[in-house]
N, C-alpha and C positions, 0 to 999 in steps of 0.2 A: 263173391269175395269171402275168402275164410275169417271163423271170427278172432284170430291172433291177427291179421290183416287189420278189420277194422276198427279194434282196440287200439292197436297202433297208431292208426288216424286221429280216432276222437284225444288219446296222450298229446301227440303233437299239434292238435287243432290248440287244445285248453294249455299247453306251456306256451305255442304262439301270442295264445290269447294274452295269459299274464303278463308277457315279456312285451306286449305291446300295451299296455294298460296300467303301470307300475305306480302310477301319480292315483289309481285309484284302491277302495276297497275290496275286500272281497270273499265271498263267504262260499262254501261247501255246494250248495245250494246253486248258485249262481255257478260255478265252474261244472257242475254237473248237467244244469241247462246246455253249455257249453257243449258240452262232450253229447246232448239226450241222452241219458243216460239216469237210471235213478240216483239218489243220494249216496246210496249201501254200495250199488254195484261199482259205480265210479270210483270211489273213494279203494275198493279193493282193486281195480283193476288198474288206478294211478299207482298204487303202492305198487306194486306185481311190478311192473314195466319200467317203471323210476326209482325203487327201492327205498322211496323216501314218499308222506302224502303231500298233498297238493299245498298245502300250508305249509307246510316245512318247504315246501318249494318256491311258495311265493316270498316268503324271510328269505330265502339264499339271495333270489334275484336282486331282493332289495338290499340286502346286504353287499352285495356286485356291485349294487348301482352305488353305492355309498362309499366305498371303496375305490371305485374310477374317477 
C-alpha cells in the first residue's frame, strides 16, 4: 500500500472515530493512538488531508451536532 494510501485510512479511521464518539472527550494524544501514528506525525498528516487539525475538527462536528 502507498503511503498517500494509508494516511488516508488512518484520516478516515480517526474522523470515523470522533464522529462516532461526540458525547466524549478528547485529546491529540488519544486520536493519534487512533490513527498509530505519533503525536507530531498525525497532527501534520491530519492537517495536510483535512486542511484544518483534528480539534478544530472535533469543534466542527460538535458544532453540527448542536446545530441539528
Amino acid at each position: 500500500m502507498n503511503l498517500m494510501k494509508r494516511h488516508e485510512q488512518q484520516i478516515k479511521k480517526v474522523c470515523n472515530f470522533i464522529d462516532s464518539n461526540l458525547d466524549g472527550e478528547f485529546s491529540l494524544e488519544q486520536l493519534s493512538t487512533v490513527a498509530a501514528s505519533s503525536k507530531y506525525h498525525f497532527h501534520r498528516i491530519f492537517k495536510a488531508f483535512m486542511g484544518i487539525s483534528a480539534m478544530q475538527y472535533v469543534q466542527l462536528a460538535l458544532q453540527t451536532i448542536l446545530i441539528t
